[in-house]
C-alpha positions in Angstrom: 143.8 90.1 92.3 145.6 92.0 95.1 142.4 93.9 96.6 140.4 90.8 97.3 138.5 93.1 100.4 137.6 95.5 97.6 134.8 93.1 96.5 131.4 94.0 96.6 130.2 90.7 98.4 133.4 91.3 101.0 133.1 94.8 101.5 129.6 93.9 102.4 129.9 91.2 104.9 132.7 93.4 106.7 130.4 96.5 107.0 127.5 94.2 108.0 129.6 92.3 110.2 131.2 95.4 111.6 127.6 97.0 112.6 126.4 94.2 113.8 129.9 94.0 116.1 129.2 98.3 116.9 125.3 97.1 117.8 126.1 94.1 120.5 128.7 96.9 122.2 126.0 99.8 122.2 123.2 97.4 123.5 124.5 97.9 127.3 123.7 101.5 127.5 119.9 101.0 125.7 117.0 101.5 127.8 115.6 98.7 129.2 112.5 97.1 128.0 109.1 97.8 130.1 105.4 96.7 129.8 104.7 100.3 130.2 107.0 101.6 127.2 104.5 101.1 124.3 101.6 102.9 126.1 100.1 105.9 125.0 100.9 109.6 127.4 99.2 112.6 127.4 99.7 115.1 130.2 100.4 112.1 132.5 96.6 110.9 132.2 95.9 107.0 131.0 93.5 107.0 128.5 91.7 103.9 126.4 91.7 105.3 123.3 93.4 108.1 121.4 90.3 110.5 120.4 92.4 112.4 117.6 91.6 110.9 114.5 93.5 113.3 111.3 91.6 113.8 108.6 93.6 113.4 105.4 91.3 114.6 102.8 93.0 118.3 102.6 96.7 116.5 102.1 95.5 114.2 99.1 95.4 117.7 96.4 98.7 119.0 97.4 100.4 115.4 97.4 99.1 114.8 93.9 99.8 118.7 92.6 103.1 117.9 94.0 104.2 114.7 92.3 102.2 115.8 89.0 104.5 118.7 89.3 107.7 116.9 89.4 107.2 114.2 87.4 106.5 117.7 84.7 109.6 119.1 85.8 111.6 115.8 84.9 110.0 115.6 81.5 111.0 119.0 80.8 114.3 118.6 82.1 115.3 115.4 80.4 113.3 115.6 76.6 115.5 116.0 74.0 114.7 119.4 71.7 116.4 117.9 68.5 113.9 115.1 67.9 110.6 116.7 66.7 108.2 113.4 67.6 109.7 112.9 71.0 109.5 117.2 71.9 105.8 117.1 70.6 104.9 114.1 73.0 106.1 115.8 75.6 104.2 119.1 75.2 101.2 116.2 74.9 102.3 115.1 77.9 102.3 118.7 79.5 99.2 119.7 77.8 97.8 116.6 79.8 99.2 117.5 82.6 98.0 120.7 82.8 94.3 119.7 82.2 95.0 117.3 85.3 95.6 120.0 87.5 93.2 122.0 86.6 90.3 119.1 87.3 92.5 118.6 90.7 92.6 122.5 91.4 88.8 123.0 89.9 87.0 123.3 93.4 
């Protein structure tokens, strides 16, 4: 075997060992470390807390209608028509899908 550096295990200690090489050499023009660098700004004002809080509950609908949605689309994309049992799960499985998002969209 000629291409010995070819080899998955090889080829991935090189790489690592190369970025890990690229990451000591680009460590002298970082920014320095201070005590400072993890604190909160705002308009140059020190503050205890932060007072925004989100609120999350108007996400949570479109993040399900969205994967419900997609995970629909894949079904339909990838079912195969010629196998009767296996095309009538899947309009099941749309069927279902649809009364989901119709309980999610029902306010």
């Amino acid at each position: 075997m000629n291409n010995w550096l070819l080899l998955p295990p090889v080829t991935f200690l090189v790489v690592l060992a190369g970025v890990w090489l690229l990451s000591r050499l680009l460590n002298i023009f970082s920014a320095r470390q201070s005590e400072r660098l993890t604190d909160p700004y705002s308009c140059g004002e020190d503050f205890e807390e932060h007072l925004i809080q989100p609120d999350y509950s108007q996400f949570f609908p479109y993040a399900f209608f969205f994967t419900i949605l997609h995970v629909v689309a894949m079904i339909i994309a990838t079912v195969p028509v010629e196998t009767p049992e296996v095309f009538g799960l899947a309009v099941a499985y749309m069927a279902t899908a649809a009364i989901g998002l119709l309980i999610l969209l029902r306010r």
